[in-house]
PDB file of N, CA, C, O and CB in Angstrom:
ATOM      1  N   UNK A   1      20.220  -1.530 -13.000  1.00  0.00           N
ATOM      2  CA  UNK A   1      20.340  -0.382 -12.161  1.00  0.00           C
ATOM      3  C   UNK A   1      21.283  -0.707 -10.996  1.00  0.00           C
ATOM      4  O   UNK A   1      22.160   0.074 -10.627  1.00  0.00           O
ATOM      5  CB  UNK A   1      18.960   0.066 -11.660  1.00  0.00           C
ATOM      6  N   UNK A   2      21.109  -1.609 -10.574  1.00  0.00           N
ATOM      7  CA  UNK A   2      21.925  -2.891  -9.343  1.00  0.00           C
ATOM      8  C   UNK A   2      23.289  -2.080  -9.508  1.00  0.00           C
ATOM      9  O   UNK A   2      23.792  -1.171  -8.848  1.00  0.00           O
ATOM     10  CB  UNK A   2      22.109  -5.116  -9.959  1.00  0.00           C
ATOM     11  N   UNK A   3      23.769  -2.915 -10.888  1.00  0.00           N
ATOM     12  CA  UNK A   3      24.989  -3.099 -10.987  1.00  0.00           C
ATOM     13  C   UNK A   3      25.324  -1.672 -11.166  1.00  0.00           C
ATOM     14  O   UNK A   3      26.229  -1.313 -10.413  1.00  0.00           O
ATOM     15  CB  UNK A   3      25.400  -4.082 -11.998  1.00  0.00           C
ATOM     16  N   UNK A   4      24.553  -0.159 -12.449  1.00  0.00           N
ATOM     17  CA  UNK A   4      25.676   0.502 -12.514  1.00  0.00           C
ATOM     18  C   UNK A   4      25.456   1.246 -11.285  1.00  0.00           C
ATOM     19  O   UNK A   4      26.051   2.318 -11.397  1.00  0.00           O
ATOM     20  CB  UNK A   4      25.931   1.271 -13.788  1.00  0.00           C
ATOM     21  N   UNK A   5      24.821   1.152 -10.073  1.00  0.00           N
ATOM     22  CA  UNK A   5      25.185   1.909  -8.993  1.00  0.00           C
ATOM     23  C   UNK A   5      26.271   1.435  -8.332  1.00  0.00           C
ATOM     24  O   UNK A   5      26.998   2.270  -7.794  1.00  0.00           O
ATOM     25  CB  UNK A   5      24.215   2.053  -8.157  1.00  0.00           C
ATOM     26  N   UNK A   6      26.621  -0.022  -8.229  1.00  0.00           N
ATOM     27  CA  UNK A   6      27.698  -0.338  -7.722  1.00  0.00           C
ATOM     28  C   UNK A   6      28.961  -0.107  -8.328  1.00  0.00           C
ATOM     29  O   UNK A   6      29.936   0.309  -7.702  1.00  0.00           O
ATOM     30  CB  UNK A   6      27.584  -1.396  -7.484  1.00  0.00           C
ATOM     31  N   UNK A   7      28.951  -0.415  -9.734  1.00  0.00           N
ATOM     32  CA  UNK A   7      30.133   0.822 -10.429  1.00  0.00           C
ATOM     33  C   UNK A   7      30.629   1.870 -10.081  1.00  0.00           C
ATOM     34  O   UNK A   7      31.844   2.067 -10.060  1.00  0.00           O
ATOM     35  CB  UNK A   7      29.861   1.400 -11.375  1.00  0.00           C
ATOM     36  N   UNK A   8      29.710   2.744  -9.737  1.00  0.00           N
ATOM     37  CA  UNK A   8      29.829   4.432  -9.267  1.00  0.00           C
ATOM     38  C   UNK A   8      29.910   4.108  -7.852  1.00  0.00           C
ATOM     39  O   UNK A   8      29.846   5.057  -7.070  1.00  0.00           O
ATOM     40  CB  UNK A   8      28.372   5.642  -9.664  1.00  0.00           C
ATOM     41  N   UNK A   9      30.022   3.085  -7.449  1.00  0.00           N
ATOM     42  CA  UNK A   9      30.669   2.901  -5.850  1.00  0.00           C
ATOM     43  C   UNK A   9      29.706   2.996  -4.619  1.00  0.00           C
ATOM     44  O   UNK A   9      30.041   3.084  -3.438  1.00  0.00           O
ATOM     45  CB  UNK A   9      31.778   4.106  -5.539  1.00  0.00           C
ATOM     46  N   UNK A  10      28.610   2.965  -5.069  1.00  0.00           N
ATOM     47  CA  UNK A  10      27.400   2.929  -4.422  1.00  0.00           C
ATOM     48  C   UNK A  10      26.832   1.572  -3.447  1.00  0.00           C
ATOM     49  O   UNK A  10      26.096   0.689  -3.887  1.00  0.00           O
ATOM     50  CB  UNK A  10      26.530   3.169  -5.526  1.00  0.00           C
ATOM     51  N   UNK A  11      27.350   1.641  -2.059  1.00  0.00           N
ATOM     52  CA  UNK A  11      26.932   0.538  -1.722  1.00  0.00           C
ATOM     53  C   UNK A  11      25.596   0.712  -1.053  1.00  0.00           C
ATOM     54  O   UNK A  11      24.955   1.613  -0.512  1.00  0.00           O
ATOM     55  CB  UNK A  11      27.880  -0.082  -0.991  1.00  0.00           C
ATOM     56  N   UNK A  12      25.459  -0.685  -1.366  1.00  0.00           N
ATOM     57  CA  UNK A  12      23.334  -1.494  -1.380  1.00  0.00           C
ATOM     58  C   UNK A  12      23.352  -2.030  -0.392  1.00  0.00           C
ATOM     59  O   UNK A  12      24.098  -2.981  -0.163  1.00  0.00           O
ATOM     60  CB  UNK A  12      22.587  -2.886  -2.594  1.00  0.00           C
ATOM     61  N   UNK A  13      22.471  -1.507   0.489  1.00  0.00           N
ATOM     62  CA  UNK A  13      22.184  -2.348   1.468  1.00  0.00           C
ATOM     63  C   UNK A  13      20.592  -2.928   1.626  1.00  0.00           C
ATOM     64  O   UNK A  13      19.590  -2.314   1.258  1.00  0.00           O
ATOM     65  CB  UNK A  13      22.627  -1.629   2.622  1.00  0.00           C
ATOM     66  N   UNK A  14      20.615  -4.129   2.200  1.00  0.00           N
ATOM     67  CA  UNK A  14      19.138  -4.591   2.514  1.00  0.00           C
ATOM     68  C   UNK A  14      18.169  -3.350   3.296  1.00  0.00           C
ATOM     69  O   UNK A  14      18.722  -2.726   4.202  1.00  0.00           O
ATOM     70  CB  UNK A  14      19.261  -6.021   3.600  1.00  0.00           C
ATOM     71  N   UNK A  15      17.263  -3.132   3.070  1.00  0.00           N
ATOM     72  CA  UNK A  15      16.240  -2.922   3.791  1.00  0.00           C
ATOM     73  C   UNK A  15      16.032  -3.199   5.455  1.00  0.00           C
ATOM     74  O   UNK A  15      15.812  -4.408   5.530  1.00  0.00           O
ATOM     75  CB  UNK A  15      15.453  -3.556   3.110  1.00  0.00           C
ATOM     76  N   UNK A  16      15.998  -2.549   6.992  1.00  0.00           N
ATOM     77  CA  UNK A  16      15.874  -3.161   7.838  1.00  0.00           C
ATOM     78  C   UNK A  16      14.578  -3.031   8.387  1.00  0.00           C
ATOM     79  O   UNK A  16      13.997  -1.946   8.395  1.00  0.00           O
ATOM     80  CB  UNK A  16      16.763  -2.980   8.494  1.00  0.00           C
ATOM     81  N   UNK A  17      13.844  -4.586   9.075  1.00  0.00           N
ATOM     82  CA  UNK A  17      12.366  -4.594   9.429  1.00  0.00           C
ATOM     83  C   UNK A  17      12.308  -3.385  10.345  1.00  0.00           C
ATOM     84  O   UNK A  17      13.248  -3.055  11.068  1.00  0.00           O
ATOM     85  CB  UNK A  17      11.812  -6.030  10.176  1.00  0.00           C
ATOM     86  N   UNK A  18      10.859  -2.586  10.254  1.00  0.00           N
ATOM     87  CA  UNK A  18      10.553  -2.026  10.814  1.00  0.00           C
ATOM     88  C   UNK A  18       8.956  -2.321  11.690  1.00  0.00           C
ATOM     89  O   UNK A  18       8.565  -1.721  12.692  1.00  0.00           O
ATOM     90  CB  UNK A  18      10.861  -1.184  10.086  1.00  0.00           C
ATOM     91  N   UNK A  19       8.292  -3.353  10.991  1.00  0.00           N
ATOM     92  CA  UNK A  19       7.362  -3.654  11.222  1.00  0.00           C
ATOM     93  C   UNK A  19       6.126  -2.953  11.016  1.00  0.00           C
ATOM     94  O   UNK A  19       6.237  -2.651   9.828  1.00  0.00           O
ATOM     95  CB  UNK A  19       7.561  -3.926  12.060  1.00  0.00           C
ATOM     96  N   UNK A  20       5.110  -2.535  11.367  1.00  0.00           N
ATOM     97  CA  UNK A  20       3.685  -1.625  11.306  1.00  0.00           C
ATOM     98  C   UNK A  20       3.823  -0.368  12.417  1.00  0.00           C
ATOM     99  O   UNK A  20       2.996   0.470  12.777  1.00  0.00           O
ATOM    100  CB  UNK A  20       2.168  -2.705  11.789  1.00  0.00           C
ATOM    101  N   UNK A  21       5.009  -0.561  12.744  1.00  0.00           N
ATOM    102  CA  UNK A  21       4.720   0.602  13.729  1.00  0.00           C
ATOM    103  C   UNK A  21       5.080   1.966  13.417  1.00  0.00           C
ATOM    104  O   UNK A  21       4.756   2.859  14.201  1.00  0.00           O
ATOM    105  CB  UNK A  21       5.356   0.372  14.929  1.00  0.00           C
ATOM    106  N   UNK A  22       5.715   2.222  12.355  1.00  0.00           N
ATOM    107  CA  UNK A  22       5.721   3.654  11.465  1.00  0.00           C
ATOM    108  C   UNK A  22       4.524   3.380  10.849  1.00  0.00           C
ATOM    109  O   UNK A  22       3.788   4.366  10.815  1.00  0.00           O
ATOM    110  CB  UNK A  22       7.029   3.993  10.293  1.00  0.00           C
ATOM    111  N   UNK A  23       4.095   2.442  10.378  1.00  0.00           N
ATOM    112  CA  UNK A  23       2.641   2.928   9.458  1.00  0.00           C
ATOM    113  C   UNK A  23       1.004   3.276  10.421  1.00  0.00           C
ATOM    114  O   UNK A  23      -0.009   3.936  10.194  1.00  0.00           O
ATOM    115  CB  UNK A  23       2.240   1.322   8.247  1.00  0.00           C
ATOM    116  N   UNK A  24       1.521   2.371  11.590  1.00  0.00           N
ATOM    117  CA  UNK A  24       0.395   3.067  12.600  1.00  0.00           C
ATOM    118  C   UNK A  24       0.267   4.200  13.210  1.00  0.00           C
ATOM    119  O   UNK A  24      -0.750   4.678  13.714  1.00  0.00           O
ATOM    120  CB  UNK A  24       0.244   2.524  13.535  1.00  0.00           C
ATOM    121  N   UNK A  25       2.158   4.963  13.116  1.00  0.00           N
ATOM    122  CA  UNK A  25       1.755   6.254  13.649  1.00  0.00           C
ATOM    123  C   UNK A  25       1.128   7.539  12.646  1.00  0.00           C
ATOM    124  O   UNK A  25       0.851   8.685  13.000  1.00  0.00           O
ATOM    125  CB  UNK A  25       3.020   6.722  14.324  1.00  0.00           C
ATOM    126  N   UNK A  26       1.024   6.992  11.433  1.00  0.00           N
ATOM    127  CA  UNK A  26       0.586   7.898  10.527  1.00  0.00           C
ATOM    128  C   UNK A  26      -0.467   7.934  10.352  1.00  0.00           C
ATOM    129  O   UNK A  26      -1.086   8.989  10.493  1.00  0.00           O
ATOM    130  CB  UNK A  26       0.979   7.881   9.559  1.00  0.00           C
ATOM    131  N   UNK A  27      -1.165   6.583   9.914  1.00  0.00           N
ATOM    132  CA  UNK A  27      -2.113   6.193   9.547  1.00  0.00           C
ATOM    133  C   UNK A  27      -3.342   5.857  10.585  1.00  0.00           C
ATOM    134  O   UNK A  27      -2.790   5.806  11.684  1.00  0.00           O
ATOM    135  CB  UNK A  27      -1.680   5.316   8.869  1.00  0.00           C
ATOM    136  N   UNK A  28      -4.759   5.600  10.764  1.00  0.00           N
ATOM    137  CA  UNK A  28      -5.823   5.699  11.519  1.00  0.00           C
ATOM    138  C   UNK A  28      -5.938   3.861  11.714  1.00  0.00           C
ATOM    139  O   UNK A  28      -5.719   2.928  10.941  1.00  0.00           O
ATOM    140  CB  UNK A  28      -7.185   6.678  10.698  1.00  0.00           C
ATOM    141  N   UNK A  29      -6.218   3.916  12.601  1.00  0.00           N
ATOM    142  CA  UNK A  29      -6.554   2.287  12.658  1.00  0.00           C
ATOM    143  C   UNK A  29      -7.890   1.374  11.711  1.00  0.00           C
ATOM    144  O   UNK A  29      -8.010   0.172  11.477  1.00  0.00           O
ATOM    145  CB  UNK A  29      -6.953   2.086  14.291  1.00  0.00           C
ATOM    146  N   UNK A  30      -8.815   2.647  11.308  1.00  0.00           N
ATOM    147  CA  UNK A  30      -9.603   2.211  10.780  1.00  0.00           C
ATOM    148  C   UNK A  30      -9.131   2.041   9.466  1.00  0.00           C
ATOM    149  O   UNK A  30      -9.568   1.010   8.955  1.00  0.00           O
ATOM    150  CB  UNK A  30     -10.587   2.802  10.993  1.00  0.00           C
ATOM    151  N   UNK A  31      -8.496   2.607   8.853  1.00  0.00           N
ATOM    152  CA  UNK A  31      -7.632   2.526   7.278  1.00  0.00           C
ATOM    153  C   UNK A  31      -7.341   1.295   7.267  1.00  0.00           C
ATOM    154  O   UNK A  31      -7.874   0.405   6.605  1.00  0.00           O
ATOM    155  CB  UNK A  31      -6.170   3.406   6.995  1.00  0.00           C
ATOM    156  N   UNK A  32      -6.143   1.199   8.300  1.00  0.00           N
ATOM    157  CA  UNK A  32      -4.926  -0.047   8.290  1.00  0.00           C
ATOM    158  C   UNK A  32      -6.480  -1.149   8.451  1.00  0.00           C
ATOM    159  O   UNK A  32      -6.414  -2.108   7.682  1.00  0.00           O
ATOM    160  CB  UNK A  32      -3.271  -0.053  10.109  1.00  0.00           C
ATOM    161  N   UNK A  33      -7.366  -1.122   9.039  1.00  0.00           N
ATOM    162  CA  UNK A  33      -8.167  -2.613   9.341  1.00  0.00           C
ATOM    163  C   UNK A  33      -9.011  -2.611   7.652  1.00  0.00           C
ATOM    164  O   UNK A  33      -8.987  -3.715   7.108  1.00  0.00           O
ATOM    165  CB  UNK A  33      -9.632  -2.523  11.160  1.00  0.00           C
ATOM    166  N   UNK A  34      -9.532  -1.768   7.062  1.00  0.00           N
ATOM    167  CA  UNK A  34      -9.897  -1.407   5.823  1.00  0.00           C
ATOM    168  C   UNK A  34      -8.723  -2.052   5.003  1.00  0.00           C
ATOM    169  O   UNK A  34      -8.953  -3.215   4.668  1.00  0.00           O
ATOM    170  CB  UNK A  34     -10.101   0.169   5.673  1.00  0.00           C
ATOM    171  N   UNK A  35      -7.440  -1.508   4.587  1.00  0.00           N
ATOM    172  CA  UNK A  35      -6.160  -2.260   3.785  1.00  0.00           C
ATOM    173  C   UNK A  35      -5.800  -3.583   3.754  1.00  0.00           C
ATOM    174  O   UNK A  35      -5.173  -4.180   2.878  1.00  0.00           O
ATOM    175  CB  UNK A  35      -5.024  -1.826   4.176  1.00  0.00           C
ATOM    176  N   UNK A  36      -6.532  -4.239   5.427  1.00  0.00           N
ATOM    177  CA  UNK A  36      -6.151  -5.964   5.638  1.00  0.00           C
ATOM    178  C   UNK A  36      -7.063  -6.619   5.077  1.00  0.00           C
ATOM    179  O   UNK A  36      -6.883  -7.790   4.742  1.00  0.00           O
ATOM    180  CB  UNK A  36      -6.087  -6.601   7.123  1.00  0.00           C
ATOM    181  N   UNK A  37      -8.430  -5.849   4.835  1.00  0.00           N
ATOM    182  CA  UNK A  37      -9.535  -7.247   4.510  1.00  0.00           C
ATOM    183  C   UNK A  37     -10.087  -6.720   3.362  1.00  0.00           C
ATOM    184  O   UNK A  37     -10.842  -7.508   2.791  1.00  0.00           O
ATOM    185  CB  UNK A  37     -10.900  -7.690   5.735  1.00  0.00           C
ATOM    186  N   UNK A  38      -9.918  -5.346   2.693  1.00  0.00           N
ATOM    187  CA  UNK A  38     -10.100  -5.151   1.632  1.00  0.00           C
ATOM    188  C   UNK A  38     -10.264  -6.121   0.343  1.00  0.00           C
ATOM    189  O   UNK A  38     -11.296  -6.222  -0.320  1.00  0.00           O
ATOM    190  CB  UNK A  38      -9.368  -4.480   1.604  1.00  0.00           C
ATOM    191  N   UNK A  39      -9.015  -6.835   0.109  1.00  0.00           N
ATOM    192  CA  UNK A  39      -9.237  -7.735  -1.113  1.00  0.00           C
ATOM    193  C   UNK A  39      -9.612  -8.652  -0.506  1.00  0.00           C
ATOM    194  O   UNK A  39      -9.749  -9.295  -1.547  1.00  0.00           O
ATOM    195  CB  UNK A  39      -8.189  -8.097  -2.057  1.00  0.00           C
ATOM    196  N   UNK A  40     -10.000  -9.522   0.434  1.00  0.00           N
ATOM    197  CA  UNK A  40     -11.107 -10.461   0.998  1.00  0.00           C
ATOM    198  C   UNK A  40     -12.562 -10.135   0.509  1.00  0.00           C
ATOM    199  O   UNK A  40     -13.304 -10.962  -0.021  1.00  0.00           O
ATOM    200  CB  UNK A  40     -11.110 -10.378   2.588  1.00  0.00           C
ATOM    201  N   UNK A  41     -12.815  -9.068   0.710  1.00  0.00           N
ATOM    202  CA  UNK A  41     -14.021  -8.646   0.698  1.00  0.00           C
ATOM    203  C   UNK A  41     -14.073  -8.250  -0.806  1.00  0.00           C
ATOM    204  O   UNK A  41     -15.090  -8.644  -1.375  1.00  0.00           O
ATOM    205  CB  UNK A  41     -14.312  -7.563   1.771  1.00  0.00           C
ATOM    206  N   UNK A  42     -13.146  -7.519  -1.605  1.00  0.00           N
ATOM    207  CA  UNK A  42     -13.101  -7.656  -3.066  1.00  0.00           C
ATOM    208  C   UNK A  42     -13.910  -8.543  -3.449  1.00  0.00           C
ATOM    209  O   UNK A  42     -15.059  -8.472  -3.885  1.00  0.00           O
ATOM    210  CB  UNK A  42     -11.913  -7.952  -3.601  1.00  0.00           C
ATOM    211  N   UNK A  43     -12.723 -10.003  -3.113  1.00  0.00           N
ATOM    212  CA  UNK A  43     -13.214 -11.179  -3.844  1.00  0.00           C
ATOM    213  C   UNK A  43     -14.621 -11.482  -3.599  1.00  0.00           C
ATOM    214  O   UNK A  43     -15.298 -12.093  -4.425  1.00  0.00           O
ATOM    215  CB  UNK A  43     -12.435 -12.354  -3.514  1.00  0.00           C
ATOM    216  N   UNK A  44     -14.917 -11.212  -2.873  1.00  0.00           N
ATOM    217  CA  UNK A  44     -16.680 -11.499  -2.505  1.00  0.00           C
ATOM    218  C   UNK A  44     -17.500 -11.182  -3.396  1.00  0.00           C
ATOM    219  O   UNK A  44     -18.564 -11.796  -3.470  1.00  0.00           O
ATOM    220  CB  UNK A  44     -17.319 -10.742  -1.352  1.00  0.00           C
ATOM    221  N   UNK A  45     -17.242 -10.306  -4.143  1.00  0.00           N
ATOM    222  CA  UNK A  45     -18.125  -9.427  -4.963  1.00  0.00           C
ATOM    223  C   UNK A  45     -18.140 -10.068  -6.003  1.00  0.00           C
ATOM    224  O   UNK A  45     -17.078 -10.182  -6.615  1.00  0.00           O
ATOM    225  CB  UNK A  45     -17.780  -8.053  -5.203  1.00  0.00           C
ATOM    226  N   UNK A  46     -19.589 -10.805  -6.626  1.00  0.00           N
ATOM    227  CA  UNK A  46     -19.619 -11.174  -8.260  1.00  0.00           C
ATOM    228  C   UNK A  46     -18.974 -10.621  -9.408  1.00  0.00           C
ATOM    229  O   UNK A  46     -19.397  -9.587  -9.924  1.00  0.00           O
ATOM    230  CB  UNK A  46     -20.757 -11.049  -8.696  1.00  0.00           C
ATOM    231  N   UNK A  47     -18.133 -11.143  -9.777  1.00  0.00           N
ATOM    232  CA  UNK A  47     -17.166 -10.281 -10.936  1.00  0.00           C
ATOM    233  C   UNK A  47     -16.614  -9.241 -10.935  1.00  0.00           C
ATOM    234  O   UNK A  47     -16.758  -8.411 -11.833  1.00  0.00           O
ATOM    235  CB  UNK A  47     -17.618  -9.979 -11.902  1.00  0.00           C
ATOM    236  N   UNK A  48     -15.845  -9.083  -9.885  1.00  0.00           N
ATOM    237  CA  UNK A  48     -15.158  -8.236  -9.386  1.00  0.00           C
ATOM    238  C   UNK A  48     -13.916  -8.862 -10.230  1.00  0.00           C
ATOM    239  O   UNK A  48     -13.772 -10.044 -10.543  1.00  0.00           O
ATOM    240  CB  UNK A  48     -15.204  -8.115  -7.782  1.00  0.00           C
ATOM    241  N   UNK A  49     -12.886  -7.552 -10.575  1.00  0.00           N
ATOM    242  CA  UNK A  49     -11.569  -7.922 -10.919  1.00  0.00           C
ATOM    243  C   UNK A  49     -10.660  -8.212 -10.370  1.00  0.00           C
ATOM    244  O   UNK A  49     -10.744  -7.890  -9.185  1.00  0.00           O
ATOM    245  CB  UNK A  49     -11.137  -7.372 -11.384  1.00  0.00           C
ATOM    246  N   UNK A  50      -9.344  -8.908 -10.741  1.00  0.00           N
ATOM    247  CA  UNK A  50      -8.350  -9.304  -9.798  1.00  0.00           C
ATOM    248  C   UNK A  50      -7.863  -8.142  -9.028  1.00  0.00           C
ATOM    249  O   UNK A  50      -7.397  -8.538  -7.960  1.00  0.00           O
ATOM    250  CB  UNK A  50      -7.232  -9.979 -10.465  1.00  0.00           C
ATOM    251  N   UNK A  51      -7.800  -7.024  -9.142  1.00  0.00           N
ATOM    252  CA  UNK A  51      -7.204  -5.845  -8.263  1.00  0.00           C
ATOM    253  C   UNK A  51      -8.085  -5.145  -7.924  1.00  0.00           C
ATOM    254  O   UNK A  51      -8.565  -4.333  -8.715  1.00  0.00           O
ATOM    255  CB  UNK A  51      -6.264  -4.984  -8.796  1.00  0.00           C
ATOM    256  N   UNK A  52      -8.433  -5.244  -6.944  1.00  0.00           N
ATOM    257  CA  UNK A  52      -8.821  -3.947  -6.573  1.00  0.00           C
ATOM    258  C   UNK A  52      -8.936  -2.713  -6.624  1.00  0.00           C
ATOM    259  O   UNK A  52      -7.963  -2.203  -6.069  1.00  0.00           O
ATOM    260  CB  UNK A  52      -8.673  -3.842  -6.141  1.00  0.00           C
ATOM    261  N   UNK A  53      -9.863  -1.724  -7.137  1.00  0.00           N
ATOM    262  CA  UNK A  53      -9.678  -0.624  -8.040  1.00  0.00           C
ATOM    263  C   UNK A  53     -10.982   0.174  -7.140  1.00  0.00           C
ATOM    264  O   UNK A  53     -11.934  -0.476  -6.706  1.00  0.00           O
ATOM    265  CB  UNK A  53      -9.864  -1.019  -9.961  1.00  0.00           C
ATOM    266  N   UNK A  54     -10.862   1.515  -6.968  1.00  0.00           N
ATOM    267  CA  UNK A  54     -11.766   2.039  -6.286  1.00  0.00           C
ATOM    268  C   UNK A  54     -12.872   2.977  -7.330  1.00  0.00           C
ATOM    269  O   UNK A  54     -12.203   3.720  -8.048  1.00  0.00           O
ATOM    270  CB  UNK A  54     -10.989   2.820  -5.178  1.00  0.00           C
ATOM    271  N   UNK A  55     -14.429   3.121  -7.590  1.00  0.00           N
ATOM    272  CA  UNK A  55     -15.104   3.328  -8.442  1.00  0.00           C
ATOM    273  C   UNK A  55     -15.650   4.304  -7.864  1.00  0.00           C
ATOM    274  O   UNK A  55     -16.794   4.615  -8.197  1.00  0.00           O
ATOM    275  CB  UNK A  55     -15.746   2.420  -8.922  1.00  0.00           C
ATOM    276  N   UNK A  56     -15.009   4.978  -6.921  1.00  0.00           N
ATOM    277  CA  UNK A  56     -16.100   6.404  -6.609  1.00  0.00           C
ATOM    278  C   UNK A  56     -14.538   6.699  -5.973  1.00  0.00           C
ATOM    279  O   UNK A  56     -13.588   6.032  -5.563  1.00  0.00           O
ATOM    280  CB  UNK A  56     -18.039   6.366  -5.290  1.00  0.00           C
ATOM    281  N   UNK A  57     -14.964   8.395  -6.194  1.00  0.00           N
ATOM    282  CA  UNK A  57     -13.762   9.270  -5.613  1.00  0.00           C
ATOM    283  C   UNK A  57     -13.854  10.798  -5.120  1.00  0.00           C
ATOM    284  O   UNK A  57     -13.702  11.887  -5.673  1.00  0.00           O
ATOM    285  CB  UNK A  57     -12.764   9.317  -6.666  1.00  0.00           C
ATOM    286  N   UNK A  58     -14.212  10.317  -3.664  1.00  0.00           N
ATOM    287  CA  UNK A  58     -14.673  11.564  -3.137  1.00  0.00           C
ATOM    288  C   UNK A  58     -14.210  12.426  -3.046  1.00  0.00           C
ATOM    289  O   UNK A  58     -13.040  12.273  -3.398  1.00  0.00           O
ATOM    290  CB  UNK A  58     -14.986  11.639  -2.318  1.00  0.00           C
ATOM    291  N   UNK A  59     -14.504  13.897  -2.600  1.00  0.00           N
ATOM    292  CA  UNK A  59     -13.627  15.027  -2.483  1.00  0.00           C
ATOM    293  C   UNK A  59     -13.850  15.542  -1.558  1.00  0.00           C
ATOM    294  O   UNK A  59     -14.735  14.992  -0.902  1.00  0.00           O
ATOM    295  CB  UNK A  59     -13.582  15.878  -3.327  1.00  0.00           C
ATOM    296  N   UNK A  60     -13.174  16.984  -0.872  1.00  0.00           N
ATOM    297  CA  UNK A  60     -14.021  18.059   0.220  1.00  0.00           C
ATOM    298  C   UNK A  60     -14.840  18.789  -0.041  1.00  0.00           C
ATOM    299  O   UNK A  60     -15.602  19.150   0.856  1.00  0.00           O
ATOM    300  CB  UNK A  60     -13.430  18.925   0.829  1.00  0.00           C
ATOM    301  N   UNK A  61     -14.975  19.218  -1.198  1.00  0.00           N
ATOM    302  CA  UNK A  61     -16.593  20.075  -1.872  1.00  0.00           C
ATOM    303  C   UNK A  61     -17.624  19.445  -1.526  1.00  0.00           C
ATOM    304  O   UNK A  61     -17.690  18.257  -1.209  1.00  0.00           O
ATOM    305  CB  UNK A  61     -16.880  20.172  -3.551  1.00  0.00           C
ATOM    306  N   UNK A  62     -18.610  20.355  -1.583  1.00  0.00           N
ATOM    307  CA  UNK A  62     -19.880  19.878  -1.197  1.00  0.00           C
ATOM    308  C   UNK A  62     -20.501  20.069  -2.891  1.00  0.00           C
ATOM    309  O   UNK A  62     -20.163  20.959  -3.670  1.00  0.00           O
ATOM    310  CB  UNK A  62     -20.693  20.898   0.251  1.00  0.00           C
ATOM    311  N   UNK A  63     -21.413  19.037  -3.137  1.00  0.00           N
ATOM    312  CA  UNK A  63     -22.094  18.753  -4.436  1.00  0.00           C
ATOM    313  C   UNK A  63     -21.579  18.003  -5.182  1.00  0.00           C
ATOM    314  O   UNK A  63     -22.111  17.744  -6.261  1.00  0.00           O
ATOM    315  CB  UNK A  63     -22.316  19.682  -5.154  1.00  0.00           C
TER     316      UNK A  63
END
């Protein structure tokens, strides 16, 4: 993909750091602290799988 965009004259540039501070203005602090220790706490769990996978999926309805 690299290359045939650079064919068609497409220049690539790196990515520049932005750090957490666009994702904190979106996101709740309690999420972002939930996303850091999440697979810590995964692994804790007796036979838990390598990824993390969520087994309940709530909604806004009631029932």
């Amino acid at each position: 993909m690299r290359e045939a965009l650079q064919q068609q004259g497409h220049e690539l540039k790196e990515p520049e750091p932005h750090g957490l501070i666009p994702v904190e203005a979106v996101h709740h602090q309690d999420y972002l602290h939930f996303l850091k220790n999440i697979y810590r706490r995964w692994q804790e769990i007796p036979g838990a799988s390598a990824e993390v996978i969520p087994n309940i999926h709530p909604n806004r309805t009631a029932g």
